[in-house]
C-alpha positions in Angstrom: -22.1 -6.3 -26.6 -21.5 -9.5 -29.1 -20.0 -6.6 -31.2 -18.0 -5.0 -29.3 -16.0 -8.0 -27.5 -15.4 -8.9 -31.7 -14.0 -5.6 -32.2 -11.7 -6.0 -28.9 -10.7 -9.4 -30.5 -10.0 -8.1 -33.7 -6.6 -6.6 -35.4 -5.9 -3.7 -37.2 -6.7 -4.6 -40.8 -4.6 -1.5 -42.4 -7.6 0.4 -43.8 -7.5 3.4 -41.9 -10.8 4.3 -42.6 -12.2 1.3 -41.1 -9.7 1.2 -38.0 -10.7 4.4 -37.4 -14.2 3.6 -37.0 -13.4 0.0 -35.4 -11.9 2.6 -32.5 -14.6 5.4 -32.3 -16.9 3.0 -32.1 -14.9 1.3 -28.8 -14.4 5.0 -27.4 -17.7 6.0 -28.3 -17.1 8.8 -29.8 -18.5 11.7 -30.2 -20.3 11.1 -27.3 -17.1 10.7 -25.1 -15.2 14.0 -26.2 -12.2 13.9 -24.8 -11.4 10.9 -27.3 -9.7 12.7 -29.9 -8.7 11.6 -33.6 -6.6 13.7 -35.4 -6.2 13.2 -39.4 -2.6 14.4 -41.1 -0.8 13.5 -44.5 2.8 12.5 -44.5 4.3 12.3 -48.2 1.3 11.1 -49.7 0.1 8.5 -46.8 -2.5 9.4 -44.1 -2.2 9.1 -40.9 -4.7 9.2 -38.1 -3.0 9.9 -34.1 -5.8 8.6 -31.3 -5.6 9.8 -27.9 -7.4 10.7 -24.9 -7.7 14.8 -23.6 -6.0 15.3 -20.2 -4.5 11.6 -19.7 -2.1 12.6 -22.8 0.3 15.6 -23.0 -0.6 18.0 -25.4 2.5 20.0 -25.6 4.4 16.5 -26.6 1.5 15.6 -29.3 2.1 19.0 -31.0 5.6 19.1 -31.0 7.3 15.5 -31.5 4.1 14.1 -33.5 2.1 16.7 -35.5 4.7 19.0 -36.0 7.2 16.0 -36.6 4.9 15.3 -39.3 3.9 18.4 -40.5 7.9 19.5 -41.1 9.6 16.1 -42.3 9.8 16.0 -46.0 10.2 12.8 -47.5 11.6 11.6 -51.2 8.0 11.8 -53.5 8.4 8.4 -54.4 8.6 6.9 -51.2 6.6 5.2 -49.2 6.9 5.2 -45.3 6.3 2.5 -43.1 5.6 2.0 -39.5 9.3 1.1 -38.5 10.2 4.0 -40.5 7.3 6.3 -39.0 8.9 5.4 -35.4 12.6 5.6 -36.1 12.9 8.5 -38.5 9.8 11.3 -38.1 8.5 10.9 -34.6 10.4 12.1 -31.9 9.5 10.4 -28.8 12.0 7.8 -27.8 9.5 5.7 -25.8 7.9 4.1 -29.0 6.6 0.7 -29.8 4.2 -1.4 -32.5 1.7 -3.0 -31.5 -1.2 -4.6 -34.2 -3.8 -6.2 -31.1 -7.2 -4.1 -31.3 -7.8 -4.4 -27.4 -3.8 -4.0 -26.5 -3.7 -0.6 -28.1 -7.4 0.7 -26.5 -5.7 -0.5 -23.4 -2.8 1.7 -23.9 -4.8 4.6 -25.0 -7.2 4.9 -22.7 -4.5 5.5 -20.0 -2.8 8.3 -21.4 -0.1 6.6 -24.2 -0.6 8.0 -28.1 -1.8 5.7 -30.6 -0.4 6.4 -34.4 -2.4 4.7 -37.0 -1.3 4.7 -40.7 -3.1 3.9 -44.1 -2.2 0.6 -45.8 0.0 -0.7 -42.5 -1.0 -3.3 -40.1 0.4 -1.8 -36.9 -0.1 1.2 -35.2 2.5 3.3 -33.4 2.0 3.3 -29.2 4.0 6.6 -27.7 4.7 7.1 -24.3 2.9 11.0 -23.8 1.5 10.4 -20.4 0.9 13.7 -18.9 -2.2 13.9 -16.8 -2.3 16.1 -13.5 -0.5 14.5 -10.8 0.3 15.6 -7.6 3.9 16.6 -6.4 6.7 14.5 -3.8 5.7 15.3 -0.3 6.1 14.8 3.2 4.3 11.3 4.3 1.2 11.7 6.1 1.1 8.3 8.1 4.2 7.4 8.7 6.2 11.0 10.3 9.2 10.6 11.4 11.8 13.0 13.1 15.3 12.5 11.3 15.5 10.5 7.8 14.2 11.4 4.3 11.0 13.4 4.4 9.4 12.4 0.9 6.7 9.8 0.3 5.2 8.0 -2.8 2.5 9.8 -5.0 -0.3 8.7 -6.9 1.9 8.3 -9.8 3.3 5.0 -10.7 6.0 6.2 -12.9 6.8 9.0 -9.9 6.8 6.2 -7.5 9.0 3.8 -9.7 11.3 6.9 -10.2 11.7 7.2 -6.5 12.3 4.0 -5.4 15.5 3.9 -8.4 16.9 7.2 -6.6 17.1 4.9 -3.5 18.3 1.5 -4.6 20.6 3.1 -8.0 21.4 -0.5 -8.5 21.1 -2.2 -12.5 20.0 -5.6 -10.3 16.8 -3.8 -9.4 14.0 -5.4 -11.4 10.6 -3.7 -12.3 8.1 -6.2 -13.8 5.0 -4.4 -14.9 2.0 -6.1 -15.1 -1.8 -5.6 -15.4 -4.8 -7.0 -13.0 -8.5 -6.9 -13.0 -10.2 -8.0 -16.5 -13.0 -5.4 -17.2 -10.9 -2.4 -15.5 -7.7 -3.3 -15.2 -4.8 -1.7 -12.6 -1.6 -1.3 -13.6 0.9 -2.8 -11.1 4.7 -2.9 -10.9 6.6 -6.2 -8.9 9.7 -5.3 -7.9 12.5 -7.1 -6.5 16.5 -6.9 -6.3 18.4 -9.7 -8.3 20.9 -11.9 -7.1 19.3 -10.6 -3.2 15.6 -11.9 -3.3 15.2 -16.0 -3.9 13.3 -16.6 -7.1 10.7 -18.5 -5.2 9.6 -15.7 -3.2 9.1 -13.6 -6.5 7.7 -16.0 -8.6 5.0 -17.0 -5.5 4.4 -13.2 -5.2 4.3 -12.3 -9.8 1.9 -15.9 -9.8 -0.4 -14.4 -7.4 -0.4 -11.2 -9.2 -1.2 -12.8 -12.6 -4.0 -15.4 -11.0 -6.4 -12.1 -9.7 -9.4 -12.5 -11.3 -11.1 -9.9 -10.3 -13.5 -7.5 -12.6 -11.5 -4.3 -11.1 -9.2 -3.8 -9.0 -9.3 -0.2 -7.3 -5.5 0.1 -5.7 -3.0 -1.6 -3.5 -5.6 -2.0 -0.7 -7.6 -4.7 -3.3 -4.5 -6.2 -4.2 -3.5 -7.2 -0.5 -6.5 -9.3 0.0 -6.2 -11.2 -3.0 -2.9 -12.0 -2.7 -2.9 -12.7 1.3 -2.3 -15.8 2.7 -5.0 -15.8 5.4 -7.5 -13.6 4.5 -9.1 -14.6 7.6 -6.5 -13.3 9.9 -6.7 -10.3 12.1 -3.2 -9.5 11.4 -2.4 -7.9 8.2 0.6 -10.5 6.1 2.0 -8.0 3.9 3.5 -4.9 5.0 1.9 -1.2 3.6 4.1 1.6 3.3 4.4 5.0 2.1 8.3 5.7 2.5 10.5 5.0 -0.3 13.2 4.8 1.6 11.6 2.0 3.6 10.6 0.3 0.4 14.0 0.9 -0.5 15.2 -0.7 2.6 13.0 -3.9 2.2 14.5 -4.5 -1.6 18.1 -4.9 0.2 16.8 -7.3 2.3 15.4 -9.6 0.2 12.0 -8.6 -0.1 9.8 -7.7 -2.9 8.0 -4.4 -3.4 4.4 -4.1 -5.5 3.8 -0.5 -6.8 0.2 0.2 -8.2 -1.3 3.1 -10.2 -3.5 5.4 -8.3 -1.9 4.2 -4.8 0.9 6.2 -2.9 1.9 3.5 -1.1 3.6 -0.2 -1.6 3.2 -3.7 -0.2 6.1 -5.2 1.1 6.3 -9.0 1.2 7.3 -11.2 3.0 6.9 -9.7 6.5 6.9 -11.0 9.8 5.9 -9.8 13.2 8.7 -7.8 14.0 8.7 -5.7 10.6 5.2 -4.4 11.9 7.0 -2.8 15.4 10.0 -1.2 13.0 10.1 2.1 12.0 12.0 4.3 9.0 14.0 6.6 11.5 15.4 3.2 13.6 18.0 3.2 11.1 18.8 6.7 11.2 19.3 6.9 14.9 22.1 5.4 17.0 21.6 1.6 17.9 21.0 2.5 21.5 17.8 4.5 20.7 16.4 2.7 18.1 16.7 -0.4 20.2 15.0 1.6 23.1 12.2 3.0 20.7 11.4 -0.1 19.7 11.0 -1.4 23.4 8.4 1.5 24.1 6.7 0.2 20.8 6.7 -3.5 22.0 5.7 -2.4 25.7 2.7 -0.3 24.2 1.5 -3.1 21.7 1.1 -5.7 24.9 -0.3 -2.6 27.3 -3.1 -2.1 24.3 -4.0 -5.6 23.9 -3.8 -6.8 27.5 -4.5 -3.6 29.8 -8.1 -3.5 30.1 -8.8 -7.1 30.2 -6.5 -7.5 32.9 -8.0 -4.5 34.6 -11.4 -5.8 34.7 -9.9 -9.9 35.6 -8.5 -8.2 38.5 -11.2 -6.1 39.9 -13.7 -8.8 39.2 -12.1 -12.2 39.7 -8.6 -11.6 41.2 -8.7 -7.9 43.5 -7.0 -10.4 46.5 -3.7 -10.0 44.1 -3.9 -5.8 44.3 -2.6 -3.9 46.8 -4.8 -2.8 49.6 -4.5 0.5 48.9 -5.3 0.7 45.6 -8.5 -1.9 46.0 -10.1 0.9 48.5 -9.9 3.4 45.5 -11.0 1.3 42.7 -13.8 0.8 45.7 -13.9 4.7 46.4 -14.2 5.6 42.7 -16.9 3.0 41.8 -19.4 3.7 44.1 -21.9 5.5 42.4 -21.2 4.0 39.2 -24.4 2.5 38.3 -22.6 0.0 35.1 -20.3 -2.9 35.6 -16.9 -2.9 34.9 -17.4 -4.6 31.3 -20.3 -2.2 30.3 -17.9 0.7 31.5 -15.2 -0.6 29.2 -16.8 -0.9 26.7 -18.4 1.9 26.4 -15.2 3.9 27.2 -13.9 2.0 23.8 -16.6 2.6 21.9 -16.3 6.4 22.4 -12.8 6.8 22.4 -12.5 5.1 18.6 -15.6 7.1 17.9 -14.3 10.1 18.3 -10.7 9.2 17.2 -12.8 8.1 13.3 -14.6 11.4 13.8 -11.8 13.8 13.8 -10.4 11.5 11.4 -13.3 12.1 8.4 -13.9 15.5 9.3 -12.2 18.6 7.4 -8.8 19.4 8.7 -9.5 22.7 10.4 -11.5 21.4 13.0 -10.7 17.5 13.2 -7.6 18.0 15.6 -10.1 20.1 17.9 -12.8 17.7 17.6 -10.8 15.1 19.2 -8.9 17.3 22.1 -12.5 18.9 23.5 -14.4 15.9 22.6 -12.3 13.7 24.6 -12.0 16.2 27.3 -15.9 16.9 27.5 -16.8 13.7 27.2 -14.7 12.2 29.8 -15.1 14.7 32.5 -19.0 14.7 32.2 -18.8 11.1 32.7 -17.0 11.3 35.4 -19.3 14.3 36.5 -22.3 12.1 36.0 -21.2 9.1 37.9 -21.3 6.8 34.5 -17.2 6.5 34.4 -14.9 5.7 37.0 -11.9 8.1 36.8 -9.2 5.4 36.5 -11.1 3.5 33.6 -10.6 6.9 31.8 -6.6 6.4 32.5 -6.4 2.9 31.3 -8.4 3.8 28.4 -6.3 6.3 27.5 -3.1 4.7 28.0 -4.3 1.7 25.9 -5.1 3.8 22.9 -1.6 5.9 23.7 0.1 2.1 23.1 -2.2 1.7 20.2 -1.0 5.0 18.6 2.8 3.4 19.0 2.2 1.0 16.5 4.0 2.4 13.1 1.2 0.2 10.8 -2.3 1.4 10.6 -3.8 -1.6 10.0 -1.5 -3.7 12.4 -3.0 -1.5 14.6 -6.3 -1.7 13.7 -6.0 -5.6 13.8 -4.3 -4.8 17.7 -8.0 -3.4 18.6 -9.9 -6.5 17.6 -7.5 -8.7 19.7 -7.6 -6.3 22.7 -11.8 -6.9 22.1 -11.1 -11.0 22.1 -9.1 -10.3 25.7 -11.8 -8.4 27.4 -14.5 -10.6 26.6 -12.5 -13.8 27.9 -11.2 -11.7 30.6 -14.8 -10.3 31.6 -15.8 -14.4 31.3 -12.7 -16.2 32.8 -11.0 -13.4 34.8 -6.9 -14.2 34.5 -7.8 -17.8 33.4 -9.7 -16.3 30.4 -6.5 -13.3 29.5 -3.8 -16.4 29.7 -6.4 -18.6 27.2 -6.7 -15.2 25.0 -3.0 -15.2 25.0 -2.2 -18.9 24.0 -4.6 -18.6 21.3 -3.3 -16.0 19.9 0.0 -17.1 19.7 -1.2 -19.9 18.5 -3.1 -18.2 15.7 0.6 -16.3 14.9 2.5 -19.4 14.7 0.1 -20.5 12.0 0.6 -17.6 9.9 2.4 -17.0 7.1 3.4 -14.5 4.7 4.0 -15.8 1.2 5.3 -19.0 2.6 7.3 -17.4 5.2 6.4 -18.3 9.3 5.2 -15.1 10.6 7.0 -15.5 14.2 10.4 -16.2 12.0 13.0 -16.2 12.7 12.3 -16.6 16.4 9.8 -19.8 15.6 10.5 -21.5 14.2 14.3 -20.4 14.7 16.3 -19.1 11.6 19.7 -17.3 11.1 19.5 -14.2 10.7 20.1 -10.0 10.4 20.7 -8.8 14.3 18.1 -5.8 13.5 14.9 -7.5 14.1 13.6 -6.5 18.3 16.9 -5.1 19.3 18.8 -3.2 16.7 22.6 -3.7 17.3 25.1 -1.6 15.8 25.5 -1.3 12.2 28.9 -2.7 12.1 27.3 -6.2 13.9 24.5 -6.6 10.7 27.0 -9.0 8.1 23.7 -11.3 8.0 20.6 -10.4 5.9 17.1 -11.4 6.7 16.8 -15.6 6.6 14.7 -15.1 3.4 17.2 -13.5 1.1 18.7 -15.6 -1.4 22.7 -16.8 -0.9 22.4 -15.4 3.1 24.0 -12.1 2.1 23.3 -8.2 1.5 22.8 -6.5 -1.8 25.4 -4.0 -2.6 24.6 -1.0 -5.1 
């Protein structure tokens, strides 16, 4: 081990023989054979290419490197260098030198070209990335009915690509950087100039750069280590797999974070109200997106609040229902053998149960799962006297509010509060929902997302963009979010 962190310390010395050992040794080759090392002369000087089977193209190895070679005749009493090697014989524009044992592994191992030649110092790095990837399609998470239909890929350089094709601006930035010491991720910050404020990007590239993390598996790693409550229900950073939302963020001051390996990006900084938005609210006319966004407000509050009013009500408080509808709450309870907070919960437990079911299981027969799952399930409770009929309607109106939410895991973190509700609610009756409430808010006033209050600009109050609940007409939005930098909109 000794041995090898000396190797990954080391330069290259310019003795290709030993280089070439110093790197089959780090690749362990044979044994790994998909490293491959291929020896060719060019006017007298040998040269050795290093690169990894399946991460690197092929087709571009044979014909800008080896043929390159193969065909360029130089004077006999020259001797080519590495500047020369890189301006004048190979024919990949995306070329740089680099002399740093561990830097050049680094690039190698995830699909670059490494050129190393006798009696020189530095080895040529080429960009030949060509590993299977798979192709721009519809978003599976975040449909929507009119707007672009393409999402991000696995591909960083695809999703880097994409997000240009949105924001075709020379003020977009793309810092790319690495995290995670023994594995390490490739990640990409990116950011408008002139429209996001310095201190929100350097916060966000100094959070990047202070991971210390042994690996770091995707976007979903990066998020908690950058948070700033990892404690919070609440997800701070926004996760998206629309360029064009991404795209929409950068105008507004926001930063983006691409990662290799994750079709997706974080958006930061984000508050409340970015969590309710969705892509096609800017497509539509102001009047429905404003509306949509009501029905996505109305079903956040039914999902958290419903059933722990329900069971405050019928336990503490049934003098403030109607008479009529006490005698059939009464009616449809009266063989239920479980009290109202066993029925609920149970109810829950079930319906999230079979909502992860048809979730993990194969696509042909997940949507079915759920449909006749729910509908057995709930009708032989019923049936057998163990549900009440109208806990299976607020049940299945909360999870319909939950399903509003545009954000997975905002939604996710919704079902945990809605949990905190019913207990107090079960406990306190209305006493204990108001309490669950305050706290809450409480807890969202405290928030923040790099720096930024997460009730802002409502609390504390801020000038800013009139898109945030309501979403006024386009002609009314001359203010960008509070955050950006100089208080006005980037222009392409």
């Amino acid at each position: 081990m000794e041995n090898r962190e000396k190797r990954l310390r080391s330069q290259l010395t310019g003795a290709l023989s030993k280089d070439v050992e110093t790197f089959r040794a780090l690749l362990n080759s044979p044994v790994n054979s998909d490293a491959q090392f291929r020896f060719l002369r060019l006017a007298g000087t040998e040269l050795c290419v290093i690169y990894i089977e399946g991460m690197a193209d092929d087709k571009k190895i044979n014909d800008f490197v080896l043929r390159a070679c193969a065909e360029r005749t130089l004077p006999e009493d020259m001797v080519p260098d590495m500047d020369y090697l890189a301006q004048n014989v190979l024919e990949i524009a995306q070329c740089e030198t680099e002399s740093r044992v561990e830097v050049i592994l680094g690039k190698v191992v995830t699909g670059m070209t490494a050129v190393l030649m006798d009696g020189c110092c530095e080895a040529a790095l080429l960009e030949t990335r060509g590993y299977p990837a798979r192709n721009v399609n519809r978003t599976t998470n975040e449909s929507v009915v009119i707007g672009a239909q393409e999402g991000f890929v696995e591909s960083l350089r695809t999703n880097m690509t994409l997000l240009r094709r949105y924001v075709p601006s020379p003020r977009l930035i793309t810092e790319c950087l690495e995290v995670g010491r023994a594995v390490p991720c490739r990640v990409v910050l990116a950011y408008l100039e002139g429209t996001a404020k310095p201190e929100i990007v350097d916060a966000v590239r100094s959070r990047l750069k202070g991971i210390d993390a042994p690996t770091v598996q995707g976007l979903g790693t990066v998020q908690q280590l950058i948070e700033d409550s990892p404690w919070a229900l609440l997800p701070q950073l926004l996760e998206t797999e629309r360029p064009d939302r991404a795209a929409s963020c950068l105008m507004e001051g926001q930063v983006a974070i691409l990662a290799d390996n994750s079709p997706c990006a974080l958006i930061a900084p984000v508050t409340l109200f970015h969590q309710l938005h969705a892509s096609d609210d800017s497509f539509a006319r102001w009047q429905y997106g404003s509306f949509l966004r009501l029905i996505r407000v109305a079903g956040m509050l039914i999902s958290v609040f419903l059933p722990g009013l329900y069971i405050a009500l019928t336990d503490y408080h049934m003098h403030l229902l109607p008479l009529s509808l006490i005698g059939s709450i009464a009616e449809a309870r009266a063989n239920v053998p479980f009290p109202i907070l066993a029925e609920i919960l149970i109810m829950e437990f079930s319906f999230y149960l079979i909502n992860e079911a048809g979730t993990r299981m194969p696509q042909q027969i997940g949507s079915a799962l759920g449909i006749v799952g729910a509908l057995i399930l709930g009708q032989a409770a019923v049936s057998a006297s163990i549900i009440s009929p109208i806990l299976i309607i607020i049940v299945a109106i909360t999870g319909l509010g939950n399903y509003a939410i545009p954000d997975y895991g905002f939604g996710i973190g919704l079902v945990i509060c809605r949990l905190f509700v019913i207990a107090l609610g079960a406990a306190l009756g209305l006493y204990g929902v108001c309490l669950a409430a305050f706290v809450m808010l409480i807890s969202l006033c405290g928030m923040r997302s790099v720096g930024i209050p997460y009730l802002a600009p409502v609390a504390p109050r801020r000038p800013h963009n009139p898109d945030l609940l309501l979403r006024l007409p386009v002609w009314l939005q001359r203010r960008p979010m509070f955050f950006a930098a100089n208080g006005r909109k980037a222009s392409r």
